[in-house]
SELUM-813665 format. One record per residue: residue in three letters; x, y, z of N, C-alpha, C in turn. Coordinates in steps of 0.1 Angstrom, whole numbers, plus 5000, padded with zeros to 4 digits. Last residue first. Example, Ala and Ser with C-alpha at 12.3 -4.5 7.8 and 13.67 -1.06 7.14 Angstrom:
2
SER512849785071513749895071512950005079 ALA513249435078512349555078513249675078 
This chain:
259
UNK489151984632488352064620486951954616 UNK491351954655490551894647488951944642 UNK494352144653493352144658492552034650 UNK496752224647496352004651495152044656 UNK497052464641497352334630497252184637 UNK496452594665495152584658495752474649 UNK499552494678497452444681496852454672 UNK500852634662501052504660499852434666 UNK500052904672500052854653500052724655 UNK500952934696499352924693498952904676 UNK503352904693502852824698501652764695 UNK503853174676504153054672503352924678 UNK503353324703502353354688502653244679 UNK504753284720503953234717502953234709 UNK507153354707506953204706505753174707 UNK507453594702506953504692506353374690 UNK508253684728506653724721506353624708 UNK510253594728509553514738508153614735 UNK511653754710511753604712510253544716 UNK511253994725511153984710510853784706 UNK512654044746511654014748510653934727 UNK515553914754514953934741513553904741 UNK516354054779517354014761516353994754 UNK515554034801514654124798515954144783 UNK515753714810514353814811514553934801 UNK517253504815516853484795515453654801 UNK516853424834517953474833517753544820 UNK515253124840514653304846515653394840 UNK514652934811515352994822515353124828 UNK511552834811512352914800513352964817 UNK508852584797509552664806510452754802 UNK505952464786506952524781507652664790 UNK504152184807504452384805505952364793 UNK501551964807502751984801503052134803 UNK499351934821499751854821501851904820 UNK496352064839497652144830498652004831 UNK493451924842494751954851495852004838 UNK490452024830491451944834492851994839 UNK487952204824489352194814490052084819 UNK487752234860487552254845488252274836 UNK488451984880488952094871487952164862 UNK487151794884487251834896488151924898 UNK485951674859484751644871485551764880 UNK488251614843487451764842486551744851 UNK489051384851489351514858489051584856 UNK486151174863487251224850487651344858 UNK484650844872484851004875486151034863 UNK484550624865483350684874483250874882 UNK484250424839484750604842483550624857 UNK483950084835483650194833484350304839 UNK485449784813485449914824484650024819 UNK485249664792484249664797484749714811 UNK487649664771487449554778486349584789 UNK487149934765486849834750487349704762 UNK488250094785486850074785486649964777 UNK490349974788490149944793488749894795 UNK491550144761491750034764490749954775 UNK490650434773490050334762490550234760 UNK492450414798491050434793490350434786 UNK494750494785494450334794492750354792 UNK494950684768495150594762494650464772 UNK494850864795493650874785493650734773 UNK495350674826495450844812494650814799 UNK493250624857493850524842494450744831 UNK493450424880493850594875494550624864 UNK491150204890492150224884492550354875 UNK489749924908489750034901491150054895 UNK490049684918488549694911488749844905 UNK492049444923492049534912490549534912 UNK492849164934492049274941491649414932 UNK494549034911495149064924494349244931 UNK491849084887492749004894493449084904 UNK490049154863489849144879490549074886 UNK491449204839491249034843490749014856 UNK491549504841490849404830490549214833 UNK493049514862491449584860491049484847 UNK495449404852494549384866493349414866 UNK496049494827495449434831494949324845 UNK496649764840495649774829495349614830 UNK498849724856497449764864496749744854 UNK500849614842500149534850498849554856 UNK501349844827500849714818500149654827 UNK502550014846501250044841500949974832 UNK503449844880503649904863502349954855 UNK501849964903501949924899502549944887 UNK500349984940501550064931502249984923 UNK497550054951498249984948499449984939 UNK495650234975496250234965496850134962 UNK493750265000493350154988494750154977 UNK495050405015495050265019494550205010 UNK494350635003495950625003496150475002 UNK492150795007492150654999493950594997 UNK492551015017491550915023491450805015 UNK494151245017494651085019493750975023 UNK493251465017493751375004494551235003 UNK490051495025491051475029492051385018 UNK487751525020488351615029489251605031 UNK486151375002486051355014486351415026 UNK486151504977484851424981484851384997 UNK488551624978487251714971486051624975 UNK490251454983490351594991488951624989 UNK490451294957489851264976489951344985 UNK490851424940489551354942489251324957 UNK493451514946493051594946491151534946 UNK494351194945495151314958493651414956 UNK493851204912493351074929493651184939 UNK495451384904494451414903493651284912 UNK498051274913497451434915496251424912 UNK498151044895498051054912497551194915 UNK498351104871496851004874496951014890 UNK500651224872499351314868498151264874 UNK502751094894502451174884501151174879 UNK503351014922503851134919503251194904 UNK503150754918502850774932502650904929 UNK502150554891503050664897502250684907 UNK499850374884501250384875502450444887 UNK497650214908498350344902499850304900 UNK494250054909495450084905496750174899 UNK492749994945492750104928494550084921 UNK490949764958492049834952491949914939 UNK488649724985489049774970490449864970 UNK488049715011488949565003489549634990 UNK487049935022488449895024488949795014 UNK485050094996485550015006486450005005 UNK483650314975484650254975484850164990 UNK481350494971481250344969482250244974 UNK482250724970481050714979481250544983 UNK483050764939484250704947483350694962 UNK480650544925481250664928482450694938 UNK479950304920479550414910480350554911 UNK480549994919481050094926480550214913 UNK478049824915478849834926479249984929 UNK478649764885477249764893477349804909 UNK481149794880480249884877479149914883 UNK483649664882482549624890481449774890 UNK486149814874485849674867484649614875 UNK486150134871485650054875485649844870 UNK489050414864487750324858487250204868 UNK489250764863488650664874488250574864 UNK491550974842489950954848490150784856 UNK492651244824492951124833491251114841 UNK493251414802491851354806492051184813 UNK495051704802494751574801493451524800 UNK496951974782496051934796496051774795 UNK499752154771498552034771498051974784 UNK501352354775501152304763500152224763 UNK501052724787501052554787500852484777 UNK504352934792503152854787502552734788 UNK506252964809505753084796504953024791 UNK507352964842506652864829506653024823 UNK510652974848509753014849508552934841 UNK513852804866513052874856511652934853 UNK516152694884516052874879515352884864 UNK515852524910516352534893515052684890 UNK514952464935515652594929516152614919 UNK513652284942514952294944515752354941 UNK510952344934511252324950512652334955 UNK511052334908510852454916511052474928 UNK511552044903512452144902512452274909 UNK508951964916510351944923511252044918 UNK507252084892507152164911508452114919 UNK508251954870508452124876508252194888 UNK507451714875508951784875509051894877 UNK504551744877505351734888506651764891 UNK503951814849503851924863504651894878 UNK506951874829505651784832505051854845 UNK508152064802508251994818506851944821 UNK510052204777509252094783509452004792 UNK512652474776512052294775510952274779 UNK515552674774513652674781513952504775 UNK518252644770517252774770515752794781 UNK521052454784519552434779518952604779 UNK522852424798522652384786521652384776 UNK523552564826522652674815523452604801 UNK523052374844524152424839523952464831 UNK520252344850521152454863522452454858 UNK519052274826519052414831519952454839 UNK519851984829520652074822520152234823 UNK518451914853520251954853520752034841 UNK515851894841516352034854518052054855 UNK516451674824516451844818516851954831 UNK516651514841517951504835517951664830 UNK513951454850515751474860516851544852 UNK513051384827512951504838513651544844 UNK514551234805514251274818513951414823 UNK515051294770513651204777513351234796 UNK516251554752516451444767515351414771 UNK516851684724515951584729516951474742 UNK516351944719517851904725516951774729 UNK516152194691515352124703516652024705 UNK516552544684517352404681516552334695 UNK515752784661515152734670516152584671 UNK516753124655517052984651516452854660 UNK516353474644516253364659516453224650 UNK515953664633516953684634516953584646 UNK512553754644513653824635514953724639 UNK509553584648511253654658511953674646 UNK508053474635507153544640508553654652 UNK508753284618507753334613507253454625 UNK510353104636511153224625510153334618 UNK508352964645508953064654509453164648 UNK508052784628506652884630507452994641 UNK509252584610509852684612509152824618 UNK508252324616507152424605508352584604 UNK508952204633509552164617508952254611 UNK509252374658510052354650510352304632 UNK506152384660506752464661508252454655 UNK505852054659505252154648505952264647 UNK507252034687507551954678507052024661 UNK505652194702506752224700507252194690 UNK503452054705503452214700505052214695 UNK503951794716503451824702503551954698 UNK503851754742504951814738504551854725 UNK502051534750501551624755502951784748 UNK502751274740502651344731501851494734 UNK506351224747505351244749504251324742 UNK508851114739507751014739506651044742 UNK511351284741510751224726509551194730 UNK511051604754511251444757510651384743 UNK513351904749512151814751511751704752 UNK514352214752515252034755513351974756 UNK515552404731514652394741514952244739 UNK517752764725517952574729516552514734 UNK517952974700517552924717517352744715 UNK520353144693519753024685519352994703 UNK520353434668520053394681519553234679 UNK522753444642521453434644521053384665 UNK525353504631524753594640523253574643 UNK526453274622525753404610525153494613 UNK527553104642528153214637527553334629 UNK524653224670525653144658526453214654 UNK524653284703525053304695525253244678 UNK522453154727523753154720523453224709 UNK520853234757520353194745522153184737 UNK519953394783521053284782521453204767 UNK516853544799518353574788519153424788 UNK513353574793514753534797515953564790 UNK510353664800511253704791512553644798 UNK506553594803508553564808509253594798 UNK503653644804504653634793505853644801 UNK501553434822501953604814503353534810 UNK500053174797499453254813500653384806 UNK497553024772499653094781498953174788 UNK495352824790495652914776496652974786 UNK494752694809494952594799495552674794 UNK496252774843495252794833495552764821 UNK497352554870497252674858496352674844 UNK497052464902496852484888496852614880 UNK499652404924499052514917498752514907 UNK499452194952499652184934498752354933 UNK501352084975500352184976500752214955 UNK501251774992501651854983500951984981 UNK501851635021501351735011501251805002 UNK503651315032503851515027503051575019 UNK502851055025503451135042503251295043 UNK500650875017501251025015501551105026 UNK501250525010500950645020501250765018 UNK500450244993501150364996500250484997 UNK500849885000500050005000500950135000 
């Protein structure tokens, strides 16, 4: 079972860019173009802006005399280090890495968010359990991460229905995320729920789980998943930059929008 010794205290943010950060630390090329570094993880697809943002060249479309270069490091851990040895410009951060990083003083700011979620609750006993109201001691719920999204948003469910964010701590179960999917699926090792992300969730549902709750239930919009960060240092060089980007940014949404 796992227990939440320490509180977290989560500050949501709002889906659309919050205020505008200006930083300094960026390089030089030789042809004299400013070339900002952003370090981003291959495998997520909450990062997608950026990814557009670069092949489309949408930043050069909107900053004079700027060069965009992405630094693909998969860790979290790994990006906050390269900020604190200023290898990195800005990047993509997840919410939790960023509040540890923030906790430990890596020196940067958000400038935007790039993607929410739709983490949600599924049931393999529907008839039963309808609402987390429903849950007993025997039931287990299944969780990927103690620390990431599908947990903050459990944490924050059980604050909101019961008072307390540890009121289901004793149901948790802390599992690979192949194993819990099918735990819930084969009703096996006590598995009646499960904090499932959006891809587990239809998986799960097409094996006859139900949603007995979603995070937009206890967000609106849902929890801020992804930020595009930017080293605090990078403030007042080129505000010019960090105006584009997100005019760039907001190019590379409406182009995945679905029409």
């Amino acid at each position: 079972m796992f227990n939440i010794t320490t509180r977290v205290k989560i500050t949501l943010f709002t889906l659309l860019f919050v205020s505008l950060i200006v930083l300094v630390g960026c390089s030089q090329s030789e042809s004299g173009y400013t070339v900002v570094r952003l370090a981003v993880p291959n495998n997520a697809t909450g990062v997608a802006p950026i990814f557009v943002m670069y092949e489309l060249n949408l930043l050069e479309n909107h900053a004079s005399n700027v060069q965009l270069e992405l630094v693909v490091i998969d860790s979290s851990s790994a990006r906050n280090e390269a900020f604190i040895s200023n290898h990195i410009d800005g990047g993509a951060m997840n919410t939790t890495n960023f509040l540890i990083g923030s906790e430990r003083g890596v020196p940067y700011k958000i400038l935007a968010s790039l993607a929410y979620g739709a983490n949600s609750i599924q049931t393999n006993d529907p008839d039963r359990i309808r609402s987390l109201a429903d849950i007993t001691e025997n039931d287990l719920i299944a969780l990927a991460n103690p620390v990431g999204s599908n947990a903050i948003m459990l944490y924050i469910a059980a604050e909101r229905y019961f008072g307390d964010h540890n009121a289901l701590a004793n149901n948790i179960a802390i599992m690979d995320r192949y194993s819990a999917m099918l735990s819930l699926i084969n009703n096996s090792s006590g598995i009646t729920l499960h904090a499932s992300n959006f891809l587990e969730r239809l998986r799960t549902n097409e094996a006859g789980s139900v949603t007995i709750l979603e995070e937009r239930d206890l967000v609106e919009g849902g929890l801020v998943h992804w930020y595009l960060v930017f080293n605090n240092d990078f403030h007042d060089a080129h505000p010019d930059i960090m105006d584009g980007m997100l005019y760039a940014l907001q190019d590379a949404i409406d182009l995945g929008r679905v029409r």
